[in-house]
PyMOL commands that place a pseudoatom at each C-alpha (Angstrom):
pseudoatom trace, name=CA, resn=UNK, resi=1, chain=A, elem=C, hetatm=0, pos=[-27.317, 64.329, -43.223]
pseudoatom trace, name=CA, resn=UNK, resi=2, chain=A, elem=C, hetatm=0, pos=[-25.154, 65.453, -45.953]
pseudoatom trace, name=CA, resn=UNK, resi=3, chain=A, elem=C, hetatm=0, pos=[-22.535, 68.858, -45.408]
pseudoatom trace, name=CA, resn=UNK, resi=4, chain=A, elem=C, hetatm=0, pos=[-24.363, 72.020, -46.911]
pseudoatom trace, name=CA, resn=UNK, resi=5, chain=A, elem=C, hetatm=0, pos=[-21.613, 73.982, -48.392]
pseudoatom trace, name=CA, resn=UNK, resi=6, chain=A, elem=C, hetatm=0, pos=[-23.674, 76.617, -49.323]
pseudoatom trace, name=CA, resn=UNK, resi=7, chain=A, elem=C, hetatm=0, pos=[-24.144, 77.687, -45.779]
pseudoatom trace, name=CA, resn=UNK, resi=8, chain=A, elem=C, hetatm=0, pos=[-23.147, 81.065, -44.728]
pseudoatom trace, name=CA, resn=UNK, resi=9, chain=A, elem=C, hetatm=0, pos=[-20.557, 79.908, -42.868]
pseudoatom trace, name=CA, resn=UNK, resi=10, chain=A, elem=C, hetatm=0, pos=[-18.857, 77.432, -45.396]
pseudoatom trace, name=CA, resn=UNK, resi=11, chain=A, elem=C, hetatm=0, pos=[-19.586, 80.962, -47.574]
pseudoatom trace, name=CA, resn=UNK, resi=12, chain=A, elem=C, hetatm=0, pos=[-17.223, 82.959, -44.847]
pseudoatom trace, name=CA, resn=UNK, resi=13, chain=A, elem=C, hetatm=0, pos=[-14.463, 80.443, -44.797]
pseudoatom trace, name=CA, resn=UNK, resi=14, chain=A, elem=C, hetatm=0, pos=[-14.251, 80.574, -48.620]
pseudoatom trace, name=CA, resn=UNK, resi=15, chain=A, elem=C, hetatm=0, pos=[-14.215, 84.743, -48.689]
pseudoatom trace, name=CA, resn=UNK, resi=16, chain=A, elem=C, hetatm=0, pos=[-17.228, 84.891, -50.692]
pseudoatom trace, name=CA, resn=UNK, resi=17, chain=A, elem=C, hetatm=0, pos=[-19.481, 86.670, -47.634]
pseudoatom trace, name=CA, resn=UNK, resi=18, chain=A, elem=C, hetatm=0, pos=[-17.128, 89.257, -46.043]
pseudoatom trace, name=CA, resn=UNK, resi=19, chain=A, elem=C, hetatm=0, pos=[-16.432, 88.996, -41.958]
pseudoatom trace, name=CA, resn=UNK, resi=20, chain=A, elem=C, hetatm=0, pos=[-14.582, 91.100, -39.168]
pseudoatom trace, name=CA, resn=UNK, resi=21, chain=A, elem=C, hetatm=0, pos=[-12.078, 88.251, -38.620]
pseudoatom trace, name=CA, resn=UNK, resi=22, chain=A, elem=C, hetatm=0, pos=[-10.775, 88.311, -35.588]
pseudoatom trace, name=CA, resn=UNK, resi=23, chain=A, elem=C, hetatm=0, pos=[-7.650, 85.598, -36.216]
pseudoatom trace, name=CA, resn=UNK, resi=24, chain=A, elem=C, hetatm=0, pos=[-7.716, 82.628, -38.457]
pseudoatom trace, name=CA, resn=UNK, resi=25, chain=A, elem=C, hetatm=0, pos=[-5.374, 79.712, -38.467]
pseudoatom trace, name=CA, resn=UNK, resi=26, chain=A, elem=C, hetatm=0, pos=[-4.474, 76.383, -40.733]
pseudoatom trace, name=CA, resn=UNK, resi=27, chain=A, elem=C, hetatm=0, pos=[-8.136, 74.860, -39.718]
pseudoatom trace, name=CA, resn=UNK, resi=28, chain=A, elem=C, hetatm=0, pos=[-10.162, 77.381, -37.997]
pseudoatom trace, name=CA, resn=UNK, resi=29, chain=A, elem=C, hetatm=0, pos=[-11.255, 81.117, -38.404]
pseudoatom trace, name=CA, resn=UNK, resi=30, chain=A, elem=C, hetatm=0, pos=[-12.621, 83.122, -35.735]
pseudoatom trace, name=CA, resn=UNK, resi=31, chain=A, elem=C, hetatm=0, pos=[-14.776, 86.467, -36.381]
pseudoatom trace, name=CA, resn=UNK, resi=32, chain=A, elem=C, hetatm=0, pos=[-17.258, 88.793, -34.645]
pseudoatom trace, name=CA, resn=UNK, resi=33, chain=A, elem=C, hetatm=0, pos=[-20.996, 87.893, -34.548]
pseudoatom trace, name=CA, resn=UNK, resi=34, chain=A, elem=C, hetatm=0, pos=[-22.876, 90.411, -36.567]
pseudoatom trace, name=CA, resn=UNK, resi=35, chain=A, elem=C, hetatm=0, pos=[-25.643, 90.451, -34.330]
pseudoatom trace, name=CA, resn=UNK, resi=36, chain=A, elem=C, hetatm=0, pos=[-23.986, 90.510, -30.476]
pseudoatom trace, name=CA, resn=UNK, resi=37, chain=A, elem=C, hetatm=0, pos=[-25.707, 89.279, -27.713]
pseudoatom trace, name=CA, resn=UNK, resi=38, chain=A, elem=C, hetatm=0, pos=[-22.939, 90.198, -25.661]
pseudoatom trace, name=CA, resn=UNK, resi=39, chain=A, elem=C, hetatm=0, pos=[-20.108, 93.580, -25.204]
pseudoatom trace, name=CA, resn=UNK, resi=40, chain=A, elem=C, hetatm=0, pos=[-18.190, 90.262, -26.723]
pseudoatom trace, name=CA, resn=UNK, resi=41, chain=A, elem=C, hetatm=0, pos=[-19.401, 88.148, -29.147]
pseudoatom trace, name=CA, resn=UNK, resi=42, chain=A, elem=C, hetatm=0, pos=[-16.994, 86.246, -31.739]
pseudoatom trace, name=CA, resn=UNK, resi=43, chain=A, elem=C, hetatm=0, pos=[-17.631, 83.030, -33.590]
pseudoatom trace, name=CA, resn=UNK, resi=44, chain=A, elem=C, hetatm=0, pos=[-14.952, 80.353, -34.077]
pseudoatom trace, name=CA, resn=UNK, resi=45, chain=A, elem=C, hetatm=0, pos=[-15.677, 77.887, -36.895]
pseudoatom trace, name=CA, resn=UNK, resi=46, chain=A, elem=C, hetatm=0, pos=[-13.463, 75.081, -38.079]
pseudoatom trace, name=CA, resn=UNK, resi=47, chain=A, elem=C, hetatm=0, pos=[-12.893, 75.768, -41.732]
pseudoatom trace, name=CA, resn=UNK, resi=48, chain=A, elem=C, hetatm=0, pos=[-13.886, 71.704, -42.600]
pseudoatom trace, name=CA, resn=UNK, resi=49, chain=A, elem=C, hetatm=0, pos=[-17.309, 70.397, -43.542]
pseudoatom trace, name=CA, resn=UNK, resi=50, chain=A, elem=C, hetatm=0, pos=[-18.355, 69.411, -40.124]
pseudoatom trace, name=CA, resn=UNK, resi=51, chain=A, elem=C, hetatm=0, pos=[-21.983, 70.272, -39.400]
pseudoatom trace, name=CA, resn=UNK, resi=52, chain=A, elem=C, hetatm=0, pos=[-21.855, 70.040, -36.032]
pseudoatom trace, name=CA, resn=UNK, resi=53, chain=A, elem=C, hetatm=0, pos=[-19.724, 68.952, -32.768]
pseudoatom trace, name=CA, resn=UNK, resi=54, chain=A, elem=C, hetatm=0, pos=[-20.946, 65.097, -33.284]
pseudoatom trace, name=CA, resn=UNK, resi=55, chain=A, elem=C, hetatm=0, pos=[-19.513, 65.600, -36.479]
pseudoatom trace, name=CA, resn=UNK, resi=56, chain=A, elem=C, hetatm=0, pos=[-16.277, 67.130, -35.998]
pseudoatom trace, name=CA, resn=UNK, resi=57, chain=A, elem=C, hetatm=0, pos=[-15.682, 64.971, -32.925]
pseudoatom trace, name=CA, resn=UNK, resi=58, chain=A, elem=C, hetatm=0, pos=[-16.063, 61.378, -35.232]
pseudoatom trace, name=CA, resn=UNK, resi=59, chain=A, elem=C, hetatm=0, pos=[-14.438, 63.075, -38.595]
pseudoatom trace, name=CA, resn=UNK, resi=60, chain=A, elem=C, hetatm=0, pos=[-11.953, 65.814, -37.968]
pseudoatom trace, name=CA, resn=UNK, resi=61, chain=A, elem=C, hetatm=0, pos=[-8.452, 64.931, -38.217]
pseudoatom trace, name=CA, resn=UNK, resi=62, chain=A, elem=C, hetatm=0, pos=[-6.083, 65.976, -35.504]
pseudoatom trace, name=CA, resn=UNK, resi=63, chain=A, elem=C, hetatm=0, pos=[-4.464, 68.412, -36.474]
pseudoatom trace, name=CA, resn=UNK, resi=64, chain=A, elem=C, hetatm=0, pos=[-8.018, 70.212, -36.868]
pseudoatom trace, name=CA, resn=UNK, resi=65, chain=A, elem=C, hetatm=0, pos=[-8.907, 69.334, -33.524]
pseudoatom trace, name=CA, resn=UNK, resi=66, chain=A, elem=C, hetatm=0, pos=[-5.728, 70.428, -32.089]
pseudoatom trace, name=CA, resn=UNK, resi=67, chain=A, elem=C, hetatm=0, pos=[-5.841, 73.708, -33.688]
pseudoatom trace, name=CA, resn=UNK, resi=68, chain=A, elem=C, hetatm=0, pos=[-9.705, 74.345, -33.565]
pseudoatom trace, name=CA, resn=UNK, resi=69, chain=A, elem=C, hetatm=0, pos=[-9.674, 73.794, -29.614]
pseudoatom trace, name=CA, resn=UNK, resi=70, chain=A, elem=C, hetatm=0, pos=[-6.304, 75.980, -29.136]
pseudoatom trace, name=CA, resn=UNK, resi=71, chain=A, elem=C, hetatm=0, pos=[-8.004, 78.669, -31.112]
pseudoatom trace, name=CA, resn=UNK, resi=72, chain=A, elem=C, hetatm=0, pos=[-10.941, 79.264, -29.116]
pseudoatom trace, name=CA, resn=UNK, resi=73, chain=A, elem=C, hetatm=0, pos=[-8.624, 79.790, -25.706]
pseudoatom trace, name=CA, resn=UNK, resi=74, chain=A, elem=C, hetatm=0, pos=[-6.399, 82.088, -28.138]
pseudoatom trace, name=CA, resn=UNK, resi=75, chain=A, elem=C, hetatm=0, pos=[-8.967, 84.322, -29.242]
pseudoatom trace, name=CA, resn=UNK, resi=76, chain=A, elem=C, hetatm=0, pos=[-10.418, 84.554, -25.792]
pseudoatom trace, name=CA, resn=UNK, resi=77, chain=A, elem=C, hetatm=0, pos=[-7.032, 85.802, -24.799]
pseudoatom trace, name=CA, resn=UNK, resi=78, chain=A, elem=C, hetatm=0, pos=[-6.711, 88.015, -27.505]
pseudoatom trace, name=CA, resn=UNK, resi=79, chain=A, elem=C, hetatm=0, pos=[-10.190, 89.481, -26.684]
pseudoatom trace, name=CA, resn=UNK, resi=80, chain=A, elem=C, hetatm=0, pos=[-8.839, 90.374, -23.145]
pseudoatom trace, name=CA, resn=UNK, resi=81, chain=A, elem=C, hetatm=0, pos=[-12.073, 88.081, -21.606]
pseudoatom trace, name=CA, resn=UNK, resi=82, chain=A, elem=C, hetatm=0, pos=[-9.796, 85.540, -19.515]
pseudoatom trace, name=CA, resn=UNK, resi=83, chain=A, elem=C, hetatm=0, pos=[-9.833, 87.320, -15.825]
pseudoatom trace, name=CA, resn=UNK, resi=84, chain=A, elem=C, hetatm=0, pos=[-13.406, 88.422, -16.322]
pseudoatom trace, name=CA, resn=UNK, resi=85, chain=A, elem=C, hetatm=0, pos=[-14.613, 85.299, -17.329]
pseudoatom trace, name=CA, resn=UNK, resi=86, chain=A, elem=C, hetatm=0, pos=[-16.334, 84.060, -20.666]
pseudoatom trace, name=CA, resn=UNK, resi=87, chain=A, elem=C, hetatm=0, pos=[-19.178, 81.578, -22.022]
pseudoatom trace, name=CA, resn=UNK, resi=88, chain=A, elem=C, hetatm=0, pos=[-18.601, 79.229, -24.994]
pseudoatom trace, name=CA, resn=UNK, resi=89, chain=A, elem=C, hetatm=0, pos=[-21.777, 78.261, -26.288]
pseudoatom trace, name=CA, resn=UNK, resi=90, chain=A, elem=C, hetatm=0, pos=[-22.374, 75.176, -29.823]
pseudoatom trace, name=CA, resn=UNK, resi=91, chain=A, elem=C, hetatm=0, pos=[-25.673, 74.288, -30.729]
pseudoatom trace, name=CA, resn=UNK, resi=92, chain=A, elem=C, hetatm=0, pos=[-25.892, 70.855, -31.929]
pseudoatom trace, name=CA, resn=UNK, resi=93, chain=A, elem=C, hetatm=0, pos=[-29.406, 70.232, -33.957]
pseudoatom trace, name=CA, resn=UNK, resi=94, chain=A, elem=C, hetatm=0, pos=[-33.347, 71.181, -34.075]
pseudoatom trace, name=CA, resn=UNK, resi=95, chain=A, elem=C, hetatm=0, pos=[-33.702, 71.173, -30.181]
pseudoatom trace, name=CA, resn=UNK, resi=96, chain=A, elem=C, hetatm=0, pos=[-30.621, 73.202, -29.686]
pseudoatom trace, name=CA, resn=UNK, resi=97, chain=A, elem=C, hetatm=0, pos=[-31.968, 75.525, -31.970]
pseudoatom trace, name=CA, resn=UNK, resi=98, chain=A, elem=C, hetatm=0, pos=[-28.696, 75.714, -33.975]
pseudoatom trace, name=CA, resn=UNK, resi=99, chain=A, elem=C, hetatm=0, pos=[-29.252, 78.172, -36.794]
pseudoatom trace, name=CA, resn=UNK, resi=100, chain=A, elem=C, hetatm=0, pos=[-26.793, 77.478, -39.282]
pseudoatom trace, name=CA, resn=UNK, resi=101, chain=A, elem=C, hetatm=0, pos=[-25.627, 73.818, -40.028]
pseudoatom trace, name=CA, resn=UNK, resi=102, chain=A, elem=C, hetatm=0, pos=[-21.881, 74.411, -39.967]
pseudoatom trace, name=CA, resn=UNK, resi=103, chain=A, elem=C, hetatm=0, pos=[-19.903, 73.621, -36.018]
pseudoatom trace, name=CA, resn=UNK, resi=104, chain=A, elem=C, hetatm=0, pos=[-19.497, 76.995, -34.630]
pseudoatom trace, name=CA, resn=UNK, resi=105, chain=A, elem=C, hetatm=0, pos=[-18.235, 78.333, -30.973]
pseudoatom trace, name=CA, resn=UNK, resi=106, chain=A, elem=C, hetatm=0, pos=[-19.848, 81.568, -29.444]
pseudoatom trace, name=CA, resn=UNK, resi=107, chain=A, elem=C, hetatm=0, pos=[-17.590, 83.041, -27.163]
pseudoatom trace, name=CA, resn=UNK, resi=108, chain=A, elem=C, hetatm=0, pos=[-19.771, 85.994, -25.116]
pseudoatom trace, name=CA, resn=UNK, resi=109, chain=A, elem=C, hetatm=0, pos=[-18.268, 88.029, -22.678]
pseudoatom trace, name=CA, resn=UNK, resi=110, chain=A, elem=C, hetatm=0, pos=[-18.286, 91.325, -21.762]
pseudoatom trace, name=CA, resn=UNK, resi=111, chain=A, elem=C, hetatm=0, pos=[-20.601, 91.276, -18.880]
pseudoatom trace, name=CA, resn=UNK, resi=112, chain=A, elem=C, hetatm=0, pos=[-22.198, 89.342, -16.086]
pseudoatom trace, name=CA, resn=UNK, resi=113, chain=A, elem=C, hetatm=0, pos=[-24.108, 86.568, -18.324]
pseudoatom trace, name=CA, resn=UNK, resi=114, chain=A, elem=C, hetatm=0, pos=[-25.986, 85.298, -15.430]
pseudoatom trace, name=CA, resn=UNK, resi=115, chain=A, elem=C, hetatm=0, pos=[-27.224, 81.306, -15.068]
pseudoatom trace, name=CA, resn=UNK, resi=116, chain=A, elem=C, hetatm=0, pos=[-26.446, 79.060, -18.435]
pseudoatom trace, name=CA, resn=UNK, resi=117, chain=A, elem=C, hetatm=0, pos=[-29.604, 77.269, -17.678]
pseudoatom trace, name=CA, resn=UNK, resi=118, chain=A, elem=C, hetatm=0, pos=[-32.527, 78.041, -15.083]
pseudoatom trace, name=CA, resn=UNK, resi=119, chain=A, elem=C, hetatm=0, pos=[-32.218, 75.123, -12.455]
pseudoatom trace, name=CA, resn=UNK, resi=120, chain=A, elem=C, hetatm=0, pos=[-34.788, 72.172, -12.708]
pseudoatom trace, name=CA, resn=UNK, resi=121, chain=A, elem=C, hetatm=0, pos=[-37.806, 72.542, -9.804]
pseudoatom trace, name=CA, resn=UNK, resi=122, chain=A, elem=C, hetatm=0, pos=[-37.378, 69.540, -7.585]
for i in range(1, 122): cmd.bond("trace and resi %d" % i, "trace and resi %d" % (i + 1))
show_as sticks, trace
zoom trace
């Protein structure tokens, strides 16, 4: 599937949708979700066209990788979530139920966010 650069995150990265930006770097930019699900709730997105972590992980240079990965523990430091403890979170296609086709990181934190996933029944 071809990059959609008219998504609204590819839309953030170029300025033209404004953000609460948290940090941004060479390769990634990190703001707050405008609809929280947690006290914390901040995206990090690598500014390339990669639609999702298959993506990135087969295409991104590098330096991009480098940078994208040291971001996310960065801005979790800079939110003050380390000790506590925090979730990342990337939805990769349809049965992930990823909403917008552009890799993105949730960090949440802020609270006790429970089980990821319910356990199986054996």
């Amino acid at each position: 599937m071809a990059y959609d650069d008219q998504n609204i995150f590819a839309k953030i990265i170029r300025g033209e949708i404004p953000c609460n930006k948290v940090t941004e770097t060479a390769h990634s930019l990190a703001f707050h979700d405008i609809n929280p699900q947690t006290p914390t709730h901040i995206l990090v997105v690598p500014k390339g066209p990669y639609e999702d972590l298959d993506a990135f992980s087969a295409n991104a240079t590098e330096p991009e990788i480098v940078d994208y990965i040291r971001t996310l523990g960065d801005v979790a430091r800079q939110a003050g979530v380390v000790a506590d403890g925090y979730r990342t979170l990337t939805n990769n296609g349809q049965d992930a139920h990823q909403e917008v086709p552009h890799l993105h990181f949730h960090i949440f934190a802020g609270k006790n966010l429970g089980r990821m996933i319910k356990p199986l029944d054996k």
